[in-house]
VEXDREN-379239 format. One record per residue (C-alpha): x, y, z; residue number from 1. Coordinates in Angstrom, 1 decimal, m for minus. Layout:
# residues N
+--------+--------+--------+------+
:      u :      v :      w : resi :
+--------+--------+--------+------+
:      X :      Y :      Z :  NUM :
...
+--------+--------+--------+------+
END
This chain:
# residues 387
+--------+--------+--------+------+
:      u :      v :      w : resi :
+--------+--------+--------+------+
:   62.8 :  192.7 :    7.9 :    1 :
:   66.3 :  193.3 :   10.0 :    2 :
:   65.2 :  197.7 :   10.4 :    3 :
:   68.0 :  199.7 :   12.6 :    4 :
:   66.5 :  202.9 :   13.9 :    5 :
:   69.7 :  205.9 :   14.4 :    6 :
:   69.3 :  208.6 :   16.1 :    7 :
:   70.5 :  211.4 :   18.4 :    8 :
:   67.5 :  211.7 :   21.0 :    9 :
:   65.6 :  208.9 :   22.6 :   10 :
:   63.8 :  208.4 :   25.5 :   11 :
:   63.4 :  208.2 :   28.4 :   12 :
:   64.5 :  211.9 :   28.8 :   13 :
:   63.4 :  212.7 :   25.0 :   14 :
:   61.5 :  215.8 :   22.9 :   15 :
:   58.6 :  214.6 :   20.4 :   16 :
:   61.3 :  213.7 :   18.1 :   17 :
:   62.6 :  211.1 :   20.6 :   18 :
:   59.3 :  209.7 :   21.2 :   19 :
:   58.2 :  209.5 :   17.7 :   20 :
:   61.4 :  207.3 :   17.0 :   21 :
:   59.8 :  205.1 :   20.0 :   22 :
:   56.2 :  204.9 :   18.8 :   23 :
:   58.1 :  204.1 :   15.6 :   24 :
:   60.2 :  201.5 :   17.1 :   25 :
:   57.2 :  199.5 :   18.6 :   26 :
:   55.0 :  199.8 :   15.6 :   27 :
:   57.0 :  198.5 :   13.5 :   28 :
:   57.9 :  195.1 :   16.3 :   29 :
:   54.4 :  194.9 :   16.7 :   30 :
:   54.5 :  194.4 :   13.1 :   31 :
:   57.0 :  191.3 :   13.4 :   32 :
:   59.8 :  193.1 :   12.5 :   33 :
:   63.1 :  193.0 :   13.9 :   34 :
:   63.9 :  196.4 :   15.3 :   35 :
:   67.0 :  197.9 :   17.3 :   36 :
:   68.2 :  201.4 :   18.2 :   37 :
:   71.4 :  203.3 :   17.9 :   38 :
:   71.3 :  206.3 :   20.0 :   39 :
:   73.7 :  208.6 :   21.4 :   40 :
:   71.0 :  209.8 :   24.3 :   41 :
:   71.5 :  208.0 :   27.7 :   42 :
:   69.1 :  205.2 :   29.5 :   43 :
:   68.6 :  201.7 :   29.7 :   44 :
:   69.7 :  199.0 :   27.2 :   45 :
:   66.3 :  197.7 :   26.0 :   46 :
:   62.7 :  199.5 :   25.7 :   47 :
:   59.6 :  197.0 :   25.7 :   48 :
:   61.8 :  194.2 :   24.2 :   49 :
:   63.6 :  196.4 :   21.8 :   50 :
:   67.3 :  196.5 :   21.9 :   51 :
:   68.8 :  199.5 :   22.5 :   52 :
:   72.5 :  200.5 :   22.3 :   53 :
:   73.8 :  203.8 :   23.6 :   54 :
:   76.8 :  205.5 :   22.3 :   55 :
:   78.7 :  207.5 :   24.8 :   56 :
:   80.2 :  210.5 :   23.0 :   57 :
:   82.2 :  213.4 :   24.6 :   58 :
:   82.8 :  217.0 :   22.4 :   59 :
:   80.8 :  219.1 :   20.2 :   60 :
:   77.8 :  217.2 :   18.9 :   61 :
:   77.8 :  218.8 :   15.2 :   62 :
:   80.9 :  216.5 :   15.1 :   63 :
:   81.2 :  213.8 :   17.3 :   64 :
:   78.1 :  212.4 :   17.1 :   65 :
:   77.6 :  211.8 :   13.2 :   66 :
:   81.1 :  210.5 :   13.5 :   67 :
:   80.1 :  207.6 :   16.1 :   68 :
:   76.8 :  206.7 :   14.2 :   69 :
:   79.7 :  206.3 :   10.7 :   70 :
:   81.5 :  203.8 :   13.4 :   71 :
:   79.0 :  202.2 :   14.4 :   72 :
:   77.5 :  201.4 :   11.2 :   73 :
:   80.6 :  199.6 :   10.3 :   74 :
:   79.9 :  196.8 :   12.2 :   75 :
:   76.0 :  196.3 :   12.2 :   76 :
:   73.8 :  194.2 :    9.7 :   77 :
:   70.8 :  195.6 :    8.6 :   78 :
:   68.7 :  195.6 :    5.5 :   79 :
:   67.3 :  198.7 :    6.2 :   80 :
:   68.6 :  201.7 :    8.3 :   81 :
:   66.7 :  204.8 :    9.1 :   82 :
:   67.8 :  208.0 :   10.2 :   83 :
:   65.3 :  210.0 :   12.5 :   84 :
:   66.7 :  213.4 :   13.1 :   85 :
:   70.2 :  216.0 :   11.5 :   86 :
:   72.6 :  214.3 :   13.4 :   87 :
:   72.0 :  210.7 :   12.8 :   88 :
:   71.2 :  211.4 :    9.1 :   89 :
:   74.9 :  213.0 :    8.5 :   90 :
:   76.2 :  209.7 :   10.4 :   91 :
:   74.4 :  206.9 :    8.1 :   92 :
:   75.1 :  208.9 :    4.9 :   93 :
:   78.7 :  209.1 :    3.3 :   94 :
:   79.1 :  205.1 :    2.7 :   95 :
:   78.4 :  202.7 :   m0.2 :   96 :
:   75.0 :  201.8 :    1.1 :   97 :
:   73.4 :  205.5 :    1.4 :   98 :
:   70.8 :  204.1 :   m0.6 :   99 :
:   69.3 :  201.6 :    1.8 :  100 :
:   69.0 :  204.8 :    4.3 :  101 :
:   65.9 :  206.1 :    4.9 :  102 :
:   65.6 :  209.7 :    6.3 :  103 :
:   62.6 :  210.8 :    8.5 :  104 :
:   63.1 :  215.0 :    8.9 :  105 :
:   61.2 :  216.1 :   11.9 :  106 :
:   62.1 :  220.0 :   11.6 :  107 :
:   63.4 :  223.0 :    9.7 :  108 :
:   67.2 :  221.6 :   10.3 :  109 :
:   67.9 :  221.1 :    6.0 :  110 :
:   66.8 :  224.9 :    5.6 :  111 :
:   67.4 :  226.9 :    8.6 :  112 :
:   70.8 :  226.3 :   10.7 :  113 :
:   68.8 :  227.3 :   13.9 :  114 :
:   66.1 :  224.6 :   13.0 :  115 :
:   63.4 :  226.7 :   14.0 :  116 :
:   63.1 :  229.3 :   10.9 :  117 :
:   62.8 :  232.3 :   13.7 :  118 :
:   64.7 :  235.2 :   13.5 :  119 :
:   64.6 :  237.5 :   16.3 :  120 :
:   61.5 :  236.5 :   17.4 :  121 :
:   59.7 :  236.6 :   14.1 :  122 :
:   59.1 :  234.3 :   11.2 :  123 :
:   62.4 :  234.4 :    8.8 :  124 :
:   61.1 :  234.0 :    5.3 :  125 :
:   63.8 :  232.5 :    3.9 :  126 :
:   67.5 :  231.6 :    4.5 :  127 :
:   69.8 :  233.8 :    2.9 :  128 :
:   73.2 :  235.4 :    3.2 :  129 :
:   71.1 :  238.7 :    3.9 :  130 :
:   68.5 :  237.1 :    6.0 :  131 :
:   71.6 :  235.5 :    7.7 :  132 :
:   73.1 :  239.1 :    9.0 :  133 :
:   69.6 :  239.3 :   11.2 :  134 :
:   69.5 :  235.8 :   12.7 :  135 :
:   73.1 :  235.9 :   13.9 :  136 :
:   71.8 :  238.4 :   16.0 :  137 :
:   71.1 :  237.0 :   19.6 :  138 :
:   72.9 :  233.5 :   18.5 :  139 :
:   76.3 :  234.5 :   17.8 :  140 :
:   78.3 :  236.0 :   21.3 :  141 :
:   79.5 :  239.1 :   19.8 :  142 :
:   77.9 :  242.8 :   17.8 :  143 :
:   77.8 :  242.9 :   14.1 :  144 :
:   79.5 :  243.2 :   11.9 :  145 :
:   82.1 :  240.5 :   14.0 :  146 :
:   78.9 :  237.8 :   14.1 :  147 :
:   78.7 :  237.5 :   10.5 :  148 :
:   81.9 :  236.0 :   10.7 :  149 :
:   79.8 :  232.9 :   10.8 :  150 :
:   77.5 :  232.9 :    7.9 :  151 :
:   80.3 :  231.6 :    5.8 :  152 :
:   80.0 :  228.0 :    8.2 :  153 :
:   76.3 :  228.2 :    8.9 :  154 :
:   76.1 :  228.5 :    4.7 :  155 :
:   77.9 :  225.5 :    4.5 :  156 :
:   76.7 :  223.5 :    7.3 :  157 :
:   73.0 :  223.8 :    5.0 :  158 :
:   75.2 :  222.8 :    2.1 :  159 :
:   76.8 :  219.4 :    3.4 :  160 :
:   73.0 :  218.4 :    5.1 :  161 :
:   71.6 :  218.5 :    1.3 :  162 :
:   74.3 :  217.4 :    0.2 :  163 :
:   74.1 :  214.2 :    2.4 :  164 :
:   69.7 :  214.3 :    1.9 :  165 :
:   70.2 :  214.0 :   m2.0 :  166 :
:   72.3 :  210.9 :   m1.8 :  167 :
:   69.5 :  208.9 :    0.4 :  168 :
:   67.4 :  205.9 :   m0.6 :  169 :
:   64.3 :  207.9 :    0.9 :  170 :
:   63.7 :  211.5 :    2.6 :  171 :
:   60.4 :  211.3 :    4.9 :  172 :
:   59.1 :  214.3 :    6.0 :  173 :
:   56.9 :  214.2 :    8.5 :  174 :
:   54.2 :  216.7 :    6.9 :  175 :
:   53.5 :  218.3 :    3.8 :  176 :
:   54.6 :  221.6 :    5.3 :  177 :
:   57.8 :  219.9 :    5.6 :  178 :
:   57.8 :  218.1 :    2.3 :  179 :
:   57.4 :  221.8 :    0.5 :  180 :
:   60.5 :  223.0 :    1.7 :  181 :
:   62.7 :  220.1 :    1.2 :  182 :
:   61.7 :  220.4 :   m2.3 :  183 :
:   62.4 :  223.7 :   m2.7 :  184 :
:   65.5 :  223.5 :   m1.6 :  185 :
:   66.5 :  220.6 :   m4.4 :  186 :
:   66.1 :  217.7 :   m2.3 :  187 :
:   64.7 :  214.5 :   m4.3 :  188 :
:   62.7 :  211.3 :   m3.4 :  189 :
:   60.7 :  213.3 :   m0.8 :  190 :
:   57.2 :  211.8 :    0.7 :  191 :
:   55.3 :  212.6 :    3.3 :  192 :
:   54.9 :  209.9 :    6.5 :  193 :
:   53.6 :  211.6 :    9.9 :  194 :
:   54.7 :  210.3 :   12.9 :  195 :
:   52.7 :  207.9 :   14.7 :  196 :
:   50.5 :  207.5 :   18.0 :  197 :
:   49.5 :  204.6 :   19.3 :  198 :
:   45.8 :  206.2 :   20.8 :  199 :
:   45.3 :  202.9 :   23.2 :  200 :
:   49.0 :  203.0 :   24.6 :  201 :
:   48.4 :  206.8 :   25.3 :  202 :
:   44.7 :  206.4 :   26.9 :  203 :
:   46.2 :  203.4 :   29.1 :  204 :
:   49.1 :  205.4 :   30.7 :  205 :
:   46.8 :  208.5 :   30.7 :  206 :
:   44.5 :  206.4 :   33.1 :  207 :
:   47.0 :  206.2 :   36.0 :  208 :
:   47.2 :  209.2 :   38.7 :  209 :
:   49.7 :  211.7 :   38.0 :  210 :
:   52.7 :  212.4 :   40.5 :  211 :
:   52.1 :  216.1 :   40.6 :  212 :
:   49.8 :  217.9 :   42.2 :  213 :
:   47.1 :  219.4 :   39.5 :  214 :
:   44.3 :  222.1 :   39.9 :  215 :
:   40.9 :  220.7 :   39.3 :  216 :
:   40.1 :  222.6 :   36.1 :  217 :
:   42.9 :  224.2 :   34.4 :  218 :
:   44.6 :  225.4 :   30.8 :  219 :
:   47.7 :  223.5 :   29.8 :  220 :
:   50.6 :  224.6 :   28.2 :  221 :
:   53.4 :  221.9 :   27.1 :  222 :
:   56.9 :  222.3 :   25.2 :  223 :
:   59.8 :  224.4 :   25.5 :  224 :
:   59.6 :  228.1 :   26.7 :  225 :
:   61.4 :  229.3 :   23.9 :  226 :
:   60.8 :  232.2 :   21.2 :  227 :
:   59.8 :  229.3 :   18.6 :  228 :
:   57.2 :  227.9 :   21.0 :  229 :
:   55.5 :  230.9 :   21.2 :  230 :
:   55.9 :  231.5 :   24.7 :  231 :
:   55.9 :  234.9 :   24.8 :  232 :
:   52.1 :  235.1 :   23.9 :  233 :
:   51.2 :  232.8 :   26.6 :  234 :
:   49.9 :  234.7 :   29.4 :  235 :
:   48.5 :  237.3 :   27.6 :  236 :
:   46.4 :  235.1 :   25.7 :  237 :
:   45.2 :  233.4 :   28.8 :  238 :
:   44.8 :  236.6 :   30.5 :  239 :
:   42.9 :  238.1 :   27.9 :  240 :
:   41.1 :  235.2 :   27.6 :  241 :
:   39.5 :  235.7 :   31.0 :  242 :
:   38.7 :  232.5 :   32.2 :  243 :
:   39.5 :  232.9 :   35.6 :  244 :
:   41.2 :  229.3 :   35.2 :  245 :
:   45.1 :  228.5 :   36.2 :  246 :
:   47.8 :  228.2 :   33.4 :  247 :
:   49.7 :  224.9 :   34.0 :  248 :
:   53.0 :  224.8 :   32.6 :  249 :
:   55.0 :  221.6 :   31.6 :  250 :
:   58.1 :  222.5 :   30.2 :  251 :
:   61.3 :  224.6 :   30.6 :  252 :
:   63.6 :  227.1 :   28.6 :  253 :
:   64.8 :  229.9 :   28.3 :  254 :
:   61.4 :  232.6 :   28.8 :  255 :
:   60.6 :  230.8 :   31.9 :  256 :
:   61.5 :  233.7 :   34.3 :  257 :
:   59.5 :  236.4 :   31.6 :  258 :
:   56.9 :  234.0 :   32.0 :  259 :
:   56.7 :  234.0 :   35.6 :  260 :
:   57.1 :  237.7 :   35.6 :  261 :
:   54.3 :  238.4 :   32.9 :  262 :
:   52.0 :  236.2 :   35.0 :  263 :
:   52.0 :  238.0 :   38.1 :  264 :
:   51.6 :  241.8 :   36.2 :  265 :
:   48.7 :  240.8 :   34.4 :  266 :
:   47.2 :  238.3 :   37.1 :  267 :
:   47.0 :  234.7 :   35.6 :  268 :
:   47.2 :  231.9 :   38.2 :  269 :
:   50.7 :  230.2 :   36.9 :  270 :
:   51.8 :  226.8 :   37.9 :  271 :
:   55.4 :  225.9 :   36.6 :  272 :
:   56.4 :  222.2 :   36.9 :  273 :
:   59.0 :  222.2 :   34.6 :  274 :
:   60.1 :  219.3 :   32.4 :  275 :
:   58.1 :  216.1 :   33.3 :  276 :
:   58.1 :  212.4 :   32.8 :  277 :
:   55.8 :  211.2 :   29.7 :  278 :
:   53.3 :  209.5 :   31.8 :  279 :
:   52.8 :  212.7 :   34.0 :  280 :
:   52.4 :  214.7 :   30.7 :  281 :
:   49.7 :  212.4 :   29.1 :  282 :
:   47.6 :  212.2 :   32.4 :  283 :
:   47.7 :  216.2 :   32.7 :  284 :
:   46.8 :  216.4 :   28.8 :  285 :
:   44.0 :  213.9 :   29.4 :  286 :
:   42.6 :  216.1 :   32.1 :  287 :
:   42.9 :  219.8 :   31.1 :  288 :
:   40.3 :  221.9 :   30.3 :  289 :
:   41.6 :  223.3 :   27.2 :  290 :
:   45.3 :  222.5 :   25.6 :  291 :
:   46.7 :  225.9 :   24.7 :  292 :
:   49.1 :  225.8 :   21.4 :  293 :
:   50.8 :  229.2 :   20.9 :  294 :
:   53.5 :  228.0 :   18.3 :  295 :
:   55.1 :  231.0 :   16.2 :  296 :
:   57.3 :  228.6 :   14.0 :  297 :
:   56.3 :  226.8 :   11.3 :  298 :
:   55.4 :  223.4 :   13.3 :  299 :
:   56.6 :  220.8 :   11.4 :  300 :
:   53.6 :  218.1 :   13.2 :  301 :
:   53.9 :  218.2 :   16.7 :  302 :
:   54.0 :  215.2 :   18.7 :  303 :
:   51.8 :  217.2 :   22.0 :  304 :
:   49.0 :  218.2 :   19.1 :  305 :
:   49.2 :  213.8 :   17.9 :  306 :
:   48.9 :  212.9 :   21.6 :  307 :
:   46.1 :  215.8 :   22.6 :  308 :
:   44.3 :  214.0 :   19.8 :  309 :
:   44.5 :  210.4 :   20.8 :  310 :
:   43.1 :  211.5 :   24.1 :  311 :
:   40.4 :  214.2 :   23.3 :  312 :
:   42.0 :  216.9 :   24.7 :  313 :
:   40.0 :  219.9 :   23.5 :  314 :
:   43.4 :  222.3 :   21.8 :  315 :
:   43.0 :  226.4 :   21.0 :  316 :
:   46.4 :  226.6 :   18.2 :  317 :
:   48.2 :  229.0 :   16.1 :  318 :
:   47.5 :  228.0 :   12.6 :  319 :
:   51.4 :  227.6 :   12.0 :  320 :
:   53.7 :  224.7 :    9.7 :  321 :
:   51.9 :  221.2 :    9.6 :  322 :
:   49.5 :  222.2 :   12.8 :  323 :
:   46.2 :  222.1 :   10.1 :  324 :
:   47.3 :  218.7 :    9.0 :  325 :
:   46.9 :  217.3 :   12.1 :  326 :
:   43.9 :  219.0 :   13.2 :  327 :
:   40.4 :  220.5 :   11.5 :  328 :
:   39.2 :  223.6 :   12.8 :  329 :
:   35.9 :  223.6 :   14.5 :  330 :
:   36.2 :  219.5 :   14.1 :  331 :
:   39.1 :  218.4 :   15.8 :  332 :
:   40.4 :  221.7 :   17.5 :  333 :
:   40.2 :  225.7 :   17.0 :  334 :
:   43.0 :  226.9 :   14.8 :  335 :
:   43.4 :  230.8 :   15.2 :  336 :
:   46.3 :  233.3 :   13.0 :  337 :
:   46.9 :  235.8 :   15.4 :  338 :
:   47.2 :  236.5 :   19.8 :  339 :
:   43.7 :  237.6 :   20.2 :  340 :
:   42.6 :  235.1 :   18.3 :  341 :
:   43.9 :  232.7 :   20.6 :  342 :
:   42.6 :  234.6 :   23.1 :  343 :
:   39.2 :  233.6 :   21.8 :  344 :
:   39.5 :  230.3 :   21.2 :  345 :
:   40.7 :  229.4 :   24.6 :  346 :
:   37.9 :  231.5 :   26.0 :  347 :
:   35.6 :  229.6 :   24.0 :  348 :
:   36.2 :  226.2 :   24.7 :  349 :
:   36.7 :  226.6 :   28.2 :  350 :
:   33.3 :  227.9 :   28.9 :  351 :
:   31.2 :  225.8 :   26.1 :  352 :
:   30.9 :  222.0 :   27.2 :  353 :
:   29.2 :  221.0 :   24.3 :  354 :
:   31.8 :  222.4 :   22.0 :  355 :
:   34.3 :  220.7 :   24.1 :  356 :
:   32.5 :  217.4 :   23.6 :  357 :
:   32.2 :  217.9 :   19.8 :  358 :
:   35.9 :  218.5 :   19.6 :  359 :
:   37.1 :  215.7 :   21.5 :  360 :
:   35.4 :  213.3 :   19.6 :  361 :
:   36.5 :  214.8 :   17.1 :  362 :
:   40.1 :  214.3 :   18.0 :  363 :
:   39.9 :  211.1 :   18.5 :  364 :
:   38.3 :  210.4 :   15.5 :  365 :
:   41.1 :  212.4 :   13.7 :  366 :
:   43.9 :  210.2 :   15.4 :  367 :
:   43.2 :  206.8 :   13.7 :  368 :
:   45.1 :  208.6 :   10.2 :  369 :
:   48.2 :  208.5 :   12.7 :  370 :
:   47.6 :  205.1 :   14.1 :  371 :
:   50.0 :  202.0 :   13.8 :  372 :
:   48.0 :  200.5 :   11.6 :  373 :
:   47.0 :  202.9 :    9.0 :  374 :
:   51.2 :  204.1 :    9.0 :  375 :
:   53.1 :  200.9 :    8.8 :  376 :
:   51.8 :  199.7 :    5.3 :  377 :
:   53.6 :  203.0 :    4.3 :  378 :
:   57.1 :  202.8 :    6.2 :  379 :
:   57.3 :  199.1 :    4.8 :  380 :
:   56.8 :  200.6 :    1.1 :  381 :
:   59.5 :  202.5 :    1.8 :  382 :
:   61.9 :  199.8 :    3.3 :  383 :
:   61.0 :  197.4 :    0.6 :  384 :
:   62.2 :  199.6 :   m2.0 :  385 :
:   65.4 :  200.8 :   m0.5 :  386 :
:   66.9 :  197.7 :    0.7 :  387 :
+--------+--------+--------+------+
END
């Protein structure tokens, strides 16, 4: 089968999303199909053997980029094409063969216009024209009332995306967290397909010696320091915690001076090595003492939590979004609902060894559901059907 993967982010400089679309890619090669990628991210031509073609686009994203994946599409071949993020899917849909697109939605982007369903630092129930007067707040340059000036375009940017969802051959999302509120916002042909790991791929680069410097026992934090991510309730959740072990951070945003600053009041041993290649990630995941997982939006099934689990990293997580369909408290990692339960949890698998043993076999147990081969059976249903 002749399956073209579109998207917006790729690696090598790529979010979970972007490696997803990659695990993606060589899964379904592996499984003698004949794969390519239309990205608008920058990098090399080819990945592994798979052909890779990189649009150059210059202007605002919303609009130039769904308007060079149209283009494009014009003069490609496919029998199947699948969409992996907002951007891509508002690009492949709006011709005469929307129904040999398949969808994959990775976040909150059909239902929120932020993405991330946070409002001001807390959980926004639902998205409203009410609700929409709070979450301007912070994202919109100027006081109220002048910022709800935008609600009228953020109303129907949400409009055109479902719009665009309900005329495709297939919506995937990638957990039943997600597939709830796709639904409940009209859109039809939903089903659930989580993004895959490949656990021996992982484990093999994992092997090799990172390039950064890394305490010999330490917590690990990695993502975006954003309000979404939870980063706020980092450092005091290590700090009251109490391990006495460093905080390693991979990742970058916009809390990273708070963070620094928190760190030094209440006394946690931060190291900050900002964004970092995928191999240096996975080799730091695969020797931390405890993978901490503060996540205040609803995690739609994060890539980090798929990888700690291919490798046996032991994970302390806020119960948030798709995080309990990836992992089984007490089995596969602790899932906690509040800061001081985190708290606990971290404290508690960093100071019991046998617990941490339990839970990483666990894990690894857990990641054969998100293998290769017990996920491309179902993208191929899929494909068969649309094309």
């Amino acid at each position: 089968m002749k399956v073209l993967l579109v998207t917006e982010v790729f690696p090598p400089r790529a979010g979970g999303a972007g490696w997803s679309t990659r695990a993606l890619a060589h899964a379904l090669r592996a499984a003698g199909h004949e794969v390519a990628v239309v990205t608008t991210s920058p990098g090399p031509t080819e990945d592994g053997g798979i052909p890779v073609r990189r649009l150059s686009v210059h202007g605002r994203k919303r609009f130039v980029v769904p308007r060079a994946f149209a283009r494009e599409l014009q003069a490609l071949d496919h029998e199947v094409v699948h969409a992996q993020h907002s951007l891509s899917a508002l690009g492949c849909l709006g011709g005469e063969r929307d129904s040999r697109v398949a969808v994959t939605v990775r976040d909150h982007w059909p239902v929120c216009f932020w993405s991330t369903r946070i409002s001001r630092g807390t959980l926004c129930p639902e998205c409203g024209l009410l609700p929409m007067t709070r979450c301007v707040v912070g994202h919109v340059p100027a006081p109220p009332p002048l910022a709800w000036g935008a609600i009228p375009y953020m109303r129907a940017d949400l409009r055109e995306k479902r719009r665009a969802l309900g005329r495709a051959g297939a919506t995937l999302a990638v957990s039943q967290a997600i597939a709830d509120e796709l639904r409940a916002v009209g859109i039809p042909r939903v089903q659930v397909i989580p993004n895959i790991v490949d656990a021996d791929e992982a484990r093999e680069v994992a092997r090799g010696e990172p390039s950064m410097e890394l305490p010999e026992r330490f917590l690990l934090y990695i993502g975006k320091l954003e309000e979404n991510k939870g980063a706020r309730l980092l450092v005091p959740a290590v700090a009251a915690a109490r391990t006495g072990l460093p905080l390693v951070v991979l990742g970058e945003g916009s809390l990273a001076h708070a963070l620094r600053f928190d760190a030094t009041e209440k006394g946690v041993g931060l190291v900050v090595r900002g964004w970092a290649e995928r191999e240096d990630v996975l080799r730091a995941m695969a020797r931390a003492a405890v993978l901490v997982f503060p996540s205040l939006w609803p995690e739609p099934l994060s890539r980090v939590l798929l990888e700690a689990l291919a490798l046996g990293t032991p994970v302390a997580a806020m119960d948030t979004g798709g995080t309990r369909e990836i992992l089984a408290n007490g089995e596969s990692g602790l899932l906690v609902s509040d800061a001081a339960g985190l708290a606990g949890a971290v404290a508690h698998l960093a100071t019991d060894a046998s617990l941490r043993g339990r839970i990483a076999e666990g894990a690894r147990e857990r990641a054969k559901a998100f293998s290769p081969e017990a996920l491309v059976p179902r993208y191929e249903a899929v494909y068969r059907r649309i094309q």
